[in-house]
mmCIF file of the C-alpha atoms, coordinates in Angstrom:
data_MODEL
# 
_entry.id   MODEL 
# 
loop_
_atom_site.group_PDB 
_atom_site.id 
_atom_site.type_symbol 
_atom_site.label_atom_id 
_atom_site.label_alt_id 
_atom_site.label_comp_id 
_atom_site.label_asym_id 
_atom_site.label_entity_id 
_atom_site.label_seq_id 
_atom_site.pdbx_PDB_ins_code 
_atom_site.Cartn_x 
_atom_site.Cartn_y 
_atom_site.Cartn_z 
_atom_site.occupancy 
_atom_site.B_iso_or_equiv 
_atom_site.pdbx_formal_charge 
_atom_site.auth_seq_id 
_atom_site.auth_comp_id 
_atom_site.auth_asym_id 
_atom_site.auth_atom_id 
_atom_site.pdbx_PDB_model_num 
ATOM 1  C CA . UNK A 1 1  ? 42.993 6.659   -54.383 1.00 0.00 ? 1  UNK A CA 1 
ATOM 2  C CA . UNK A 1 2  ? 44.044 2.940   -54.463 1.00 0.00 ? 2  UNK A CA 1 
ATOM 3  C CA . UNK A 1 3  ? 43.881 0.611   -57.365 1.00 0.00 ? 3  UNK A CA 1 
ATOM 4  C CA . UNK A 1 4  ? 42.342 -2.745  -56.928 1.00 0.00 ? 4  UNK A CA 1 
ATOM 5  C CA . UNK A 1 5  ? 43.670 -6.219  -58.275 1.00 0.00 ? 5  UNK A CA 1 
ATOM 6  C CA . UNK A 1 6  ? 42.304 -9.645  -58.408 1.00 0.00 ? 6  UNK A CA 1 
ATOM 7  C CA . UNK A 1 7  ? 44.768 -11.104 -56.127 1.00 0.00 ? 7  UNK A CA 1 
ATOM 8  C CA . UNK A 1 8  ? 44.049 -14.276 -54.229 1.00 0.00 ? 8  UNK A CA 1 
ATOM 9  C CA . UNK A 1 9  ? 46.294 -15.617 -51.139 1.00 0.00 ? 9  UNK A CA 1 
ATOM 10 C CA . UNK A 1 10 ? 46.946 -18.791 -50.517 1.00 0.00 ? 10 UNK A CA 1 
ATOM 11 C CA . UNK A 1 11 ? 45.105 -18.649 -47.459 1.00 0.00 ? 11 UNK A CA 1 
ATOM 12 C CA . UNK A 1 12 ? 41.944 -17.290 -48.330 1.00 0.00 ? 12 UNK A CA 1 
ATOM 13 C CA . UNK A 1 13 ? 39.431 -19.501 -49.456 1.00 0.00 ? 13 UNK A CA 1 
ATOM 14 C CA . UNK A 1 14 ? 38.137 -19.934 -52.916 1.00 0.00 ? 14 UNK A CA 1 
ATOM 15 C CA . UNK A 1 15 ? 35.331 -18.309 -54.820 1.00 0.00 ? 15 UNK A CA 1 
ATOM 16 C CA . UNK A 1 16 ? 32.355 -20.709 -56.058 1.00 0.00 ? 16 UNK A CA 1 
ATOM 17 C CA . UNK A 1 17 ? 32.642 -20.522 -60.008 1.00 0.00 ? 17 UNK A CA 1 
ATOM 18 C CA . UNK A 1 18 ? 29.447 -19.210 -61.191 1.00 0.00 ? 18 UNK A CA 1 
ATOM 19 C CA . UNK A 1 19 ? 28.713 -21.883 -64.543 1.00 0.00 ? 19 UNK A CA 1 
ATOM 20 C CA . UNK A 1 20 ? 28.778 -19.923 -67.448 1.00 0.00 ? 20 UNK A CA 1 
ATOM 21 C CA . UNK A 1 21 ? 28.352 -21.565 -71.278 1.00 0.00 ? 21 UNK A CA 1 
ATOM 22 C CA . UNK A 1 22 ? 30.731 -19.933 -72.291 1.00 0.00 ? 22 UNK A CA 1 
ATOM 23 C CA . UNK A 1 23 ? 29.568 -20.339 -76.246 1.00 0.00 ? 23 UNK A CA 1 
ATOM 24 C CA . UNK A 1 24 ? 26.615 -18.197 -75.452 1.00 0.00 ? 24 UNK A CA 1 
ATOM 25 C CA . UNK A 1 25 ? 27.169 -16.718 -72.365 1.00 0.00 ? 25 UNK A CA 1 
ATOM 26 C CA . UNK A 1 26 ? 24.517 -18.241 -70.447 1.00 0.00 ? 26 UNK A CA 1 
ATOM 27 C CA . UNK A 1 27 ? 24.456 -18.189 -66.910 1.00 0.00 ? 27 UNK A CA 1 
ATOM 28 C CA . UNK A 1 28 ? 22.244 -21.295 -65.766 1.00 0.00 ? 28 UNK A CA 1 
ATOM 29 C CA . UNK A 1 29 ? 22.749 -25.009 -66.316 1.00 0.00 ? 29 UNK A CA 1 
ATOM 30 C CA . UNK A 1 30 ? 21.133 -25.829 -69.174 1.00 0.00 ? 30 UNK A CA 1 
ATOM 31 C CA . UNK A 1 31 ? 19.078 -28.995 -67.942 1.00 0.00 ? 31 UNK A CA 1 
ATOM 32 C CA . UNK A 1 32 ? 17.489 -26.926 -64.825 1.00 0.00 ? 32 UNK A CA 1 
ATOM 33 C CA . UNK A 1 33 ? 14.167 -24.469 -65.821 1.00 0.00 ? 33 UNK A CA 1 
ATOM 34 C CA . UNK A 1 34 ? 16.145 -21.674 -65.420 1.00 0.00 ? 34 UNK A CA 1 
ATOM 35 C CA . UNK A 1 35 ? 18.872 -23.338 -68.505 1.00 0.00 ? 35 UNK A CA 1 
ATOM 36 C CA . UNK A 1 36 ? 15.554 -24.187 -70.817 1.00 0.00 ? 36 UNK A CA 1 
ATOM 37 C CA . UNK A 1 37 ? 14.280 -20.524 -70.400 1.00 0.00 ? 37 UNK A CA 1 
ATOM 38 C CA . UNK A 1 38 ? 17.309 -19.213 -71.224 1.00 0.00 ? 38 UNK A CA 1 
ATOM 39 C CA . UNK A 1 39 ? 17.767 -21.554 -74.388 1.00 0.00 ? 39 UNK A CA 1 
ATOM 40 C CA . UNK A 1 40 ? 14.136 -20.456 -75.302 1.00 0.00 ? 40 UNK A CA 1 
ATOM 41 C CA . UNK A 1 41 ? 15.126 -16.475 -75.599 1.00 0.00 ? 41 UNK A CA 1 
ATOM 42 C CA . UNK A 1 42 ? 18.243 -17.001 -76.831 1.00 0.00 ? 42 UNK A CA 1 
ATOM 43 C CA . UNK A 1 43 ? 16.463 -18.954 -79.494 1.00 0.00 ? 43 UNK A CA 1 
ATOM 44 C CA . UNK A 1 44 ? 13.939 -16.185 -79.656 1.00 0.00 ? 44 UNK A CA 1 
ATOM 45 C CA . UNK A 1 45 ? 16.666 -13.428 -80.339 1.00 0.00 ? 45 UNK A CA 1 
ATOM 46 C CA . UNK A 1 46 ? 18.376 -15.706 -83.123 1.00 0.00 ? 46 UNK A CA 1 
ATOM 47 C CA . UNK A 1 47 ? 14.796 -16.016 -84.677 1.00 0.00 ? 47 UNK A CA 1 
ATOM 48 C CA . UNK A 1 48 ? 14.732 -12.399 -84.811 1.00 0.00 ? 48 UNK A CA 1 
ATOM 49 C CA . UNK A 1 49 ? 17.725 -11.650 -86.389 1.00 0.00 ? 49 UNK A CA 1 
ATOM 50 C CA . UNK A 1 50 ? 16.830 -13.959 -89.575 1.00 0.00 ? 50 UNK A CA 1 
ATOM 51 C CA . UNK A 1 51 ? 15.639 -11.996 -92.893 1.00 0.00 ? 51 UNK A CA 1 
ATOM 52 C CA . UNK A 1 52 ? 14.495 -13.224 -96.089 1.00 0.00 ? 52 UNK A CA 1 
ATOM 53 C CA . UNK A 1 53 ? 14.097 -17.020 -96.474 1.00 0.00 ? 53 UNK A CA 1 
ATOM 54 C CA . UNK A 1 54 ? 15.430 -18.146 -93.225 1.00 0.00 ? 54 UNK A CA 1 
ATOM 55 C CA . UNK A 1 55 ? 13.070 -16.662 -91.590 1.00 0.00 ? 55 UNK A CA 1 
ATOM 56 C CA . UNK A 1 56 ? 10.462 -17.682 -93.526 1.00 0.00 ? 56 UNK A CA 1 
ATOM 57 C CA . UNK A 1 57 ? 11.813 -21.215 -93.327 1.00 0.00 ? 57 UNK A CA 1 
ATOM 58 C CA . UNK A 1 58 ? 12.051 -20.887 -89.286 1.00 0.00 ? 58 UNK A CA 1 
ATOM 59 C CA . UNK A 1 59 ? 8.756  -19.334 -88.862 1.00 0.00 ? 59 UNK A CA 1 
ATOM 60 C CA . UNK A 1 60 ? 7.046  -22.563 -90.987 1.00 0.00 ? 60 UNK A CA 1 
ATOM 61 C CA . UNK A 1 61 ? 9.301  -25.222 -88.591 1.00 0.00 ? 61 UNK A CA 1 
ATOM 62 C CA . UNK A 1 62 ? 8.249  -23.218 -85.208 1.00 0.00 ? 62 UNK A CA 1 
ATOM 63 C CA . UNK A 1 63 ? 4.429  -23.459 -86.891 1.00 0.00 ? 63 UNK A CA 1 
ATOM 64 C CA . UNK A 1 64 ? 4.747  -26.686 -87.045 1.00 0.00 ? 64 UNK A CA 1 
ATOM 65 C CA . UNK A 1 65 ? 6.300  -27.198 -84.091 1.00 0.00 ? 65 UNK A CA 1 
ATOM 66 C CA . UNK A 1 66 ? 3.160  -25.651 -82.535 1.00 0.00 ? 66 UNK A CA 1 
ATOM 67 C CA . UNK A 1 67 ? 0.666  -27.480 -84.598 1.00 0.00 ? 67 UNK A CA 1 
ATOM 68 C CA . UNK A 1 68 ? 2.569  -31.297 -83.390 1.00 0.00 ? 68 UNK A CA 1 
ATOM 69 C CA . UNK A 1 69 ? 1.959  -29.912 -79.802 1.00 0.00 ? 69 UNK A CA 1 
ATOM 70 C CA . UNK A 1 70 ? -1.651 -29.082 -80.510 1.00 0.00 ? 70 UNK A CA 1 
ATOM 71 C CA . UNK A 1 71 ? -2.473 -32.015 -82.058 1.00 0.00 ? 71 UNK A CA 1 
ATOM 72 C CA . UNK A 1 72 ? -0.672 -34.008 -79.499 1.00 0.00 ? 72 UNK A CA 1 
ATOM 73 C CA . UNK A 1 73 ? -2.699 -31.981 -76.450 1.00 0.00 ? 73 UNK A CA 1 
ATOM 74 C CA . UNK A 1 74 ? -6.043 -32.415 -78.307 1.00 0.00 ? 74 UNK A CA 1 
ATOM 75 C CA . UNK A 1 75 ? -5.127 -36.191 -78.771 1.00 0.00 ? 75 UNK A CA 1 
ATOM 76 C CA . UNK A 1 76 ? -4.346 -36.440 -74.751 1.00 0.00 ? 76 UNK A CA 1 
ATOM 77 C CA . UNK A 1 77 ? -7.686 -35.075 -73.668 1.00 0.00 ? 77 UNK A CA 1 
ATOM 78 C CA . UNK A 1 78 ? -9.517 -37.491 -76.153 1.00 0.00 ? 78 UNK A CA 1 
# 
């Protein structure tokens, strides 16, 4: 039964460095798709964790959020 170590030699060749935020432990860059989807459920999760008047106070600014984008797609198609 052997044990096994992160040793690297000098003359092997290096691993690619995966990007990691390391603040929230995200795995994509955050200006690709992939980075805005995470930001979305991480966002999400922290939404869910709020009680009391936070989260009433979040829930109004995401309602409005939606309403601005409503208004602004029903201004586009007119």
């Amino acid at each position: 039964m052997g044990v096994e170590t992160e040793e690297r030699w000098d003359d092997e060749p290096e691993r690619p460095q995966q990007y990691v935020d390391g603040a929230w432990g995200r795995t994509a860059n955050p200006n690709s798709a992939d980075g805005s989807i995470q930001n979305i459920v991480a966002f999400g999760a922290g939404l869910t964790r709020l009680s009391g008047p936070r989260r009433t106070a979040a829930r109004l600014i995401v309602l409005l959020i939606l309403i601005g984008l409503t208004l602004t797609f029903v201004a586009a198609l007119v």
